[in-house]
C-alpha angles and dihedrals in degrees: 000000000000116000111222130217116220154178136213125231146210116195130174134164114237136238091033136124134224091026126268110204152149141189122209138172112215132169117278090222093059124109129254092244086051089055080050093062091046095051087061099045086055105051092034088253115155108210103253098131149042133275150169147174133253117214107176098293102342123089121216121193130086112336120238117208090203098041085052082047081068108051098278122110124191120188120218117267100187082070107035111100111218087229081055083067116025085046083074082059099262095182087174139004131172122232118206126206131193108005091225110052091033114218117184121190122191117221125196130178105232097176144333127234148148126280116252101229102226100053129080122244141249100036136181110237099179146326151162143242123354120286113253117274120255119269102012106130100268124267097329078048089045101051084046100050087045097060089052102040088053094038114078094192094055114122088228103043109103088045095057097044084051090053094050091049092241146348116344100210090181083195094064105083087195088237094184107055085053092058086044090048096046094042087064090049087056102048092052086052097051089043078057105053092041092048085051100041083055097050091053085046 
């Protein structure tokens, strides 16, 4: 059984208080595209939108042929390995979803480590509140939609909870869903490994 390196990571989405946030271990060796998915497991995203990372002054995410047409130049981040980047000595990157409503989430290496091979990665350690729901306008949206989802006597209360589908409890993180989510992420990776692994033997 392969041994993995990893690395463990703080991530928290700015300009919000209290604090969202979320700390994960994934596998040094994954892509940037795979720390993506992750991202959104983690914070109960669904993958509408856009989104890159911003590595000082590089820019990792899908790459557009007319926006580099322009003057701005995205690197791939299905092929950019996160020890690519953390081996020039990344302490800390932001990583940026949906362009609209703007979410930026800080992400900072807090150590590095071995996989324990029994044990799936990547893997959700800890974490607090609820992430944000889809399509609310952003933090001034968020902090709108959160009065009146935890207020009963908001005039706009049953609708938005209507419109989320049930209660928002902004304290409960949905921990299991995560490890759901990120279980699946797991599975597909080790598919992976073993397809390729096949394919060298």
């Amino acid at each position: 059984m392969t041994i993995e390196d990893t690395v463990r990571l703080r991530i928290s989405l700015e300009e919000i208080e209290p604090e969202i946030w979320r700390r994960v271990d994934v596998p040094l060796d994954m892509p940037l595209k795979g720390l993506h998915d992750v991202i959104q497991a983690a914070f109960g995203w669904e993958d509408y939108h856009l989104f890159e990372f911003r590595v000082g002054e590089k820019l990792y995410g899908i790459p557009d042929p007319e926006a580099e047409f322009w003057g701005r130049k995205v690197m791939n981040a299905k092929t950019t390995k996160l020890r690519a980047i953390l081996d020039r000595g990344v302490e800390a990157f932001t990583y940026v979803y949906d362009f609209g409503d703007d979410w930026h989430h800080r992400v900072v290496v807090e150590a590095f480590g071995t996989a324990d091979p029994n044990v799936a990665h990547p893997r959700l350690l800890d974490g607090e509140r609820r992430g944000p729901p889809e399509d609310v306008g952003g933090v001034p949206g968020y902090f709108d939609i959160l009065e009146a989802a935890t207020t009963p006597g908001h005039p706009d209360h049953q609708r938005l909870l209507t419109w989320y589908g049930g209660p928002y409890d902004p304290d409960d993180i949905g921990e299991r869903v995560i490890r759901l989510r990120l279980g699946m992420i797991a599975k597909r990776r080790k598919a992976g490994k073993a397809a390729y692994a096949k394919r060298r033997s």
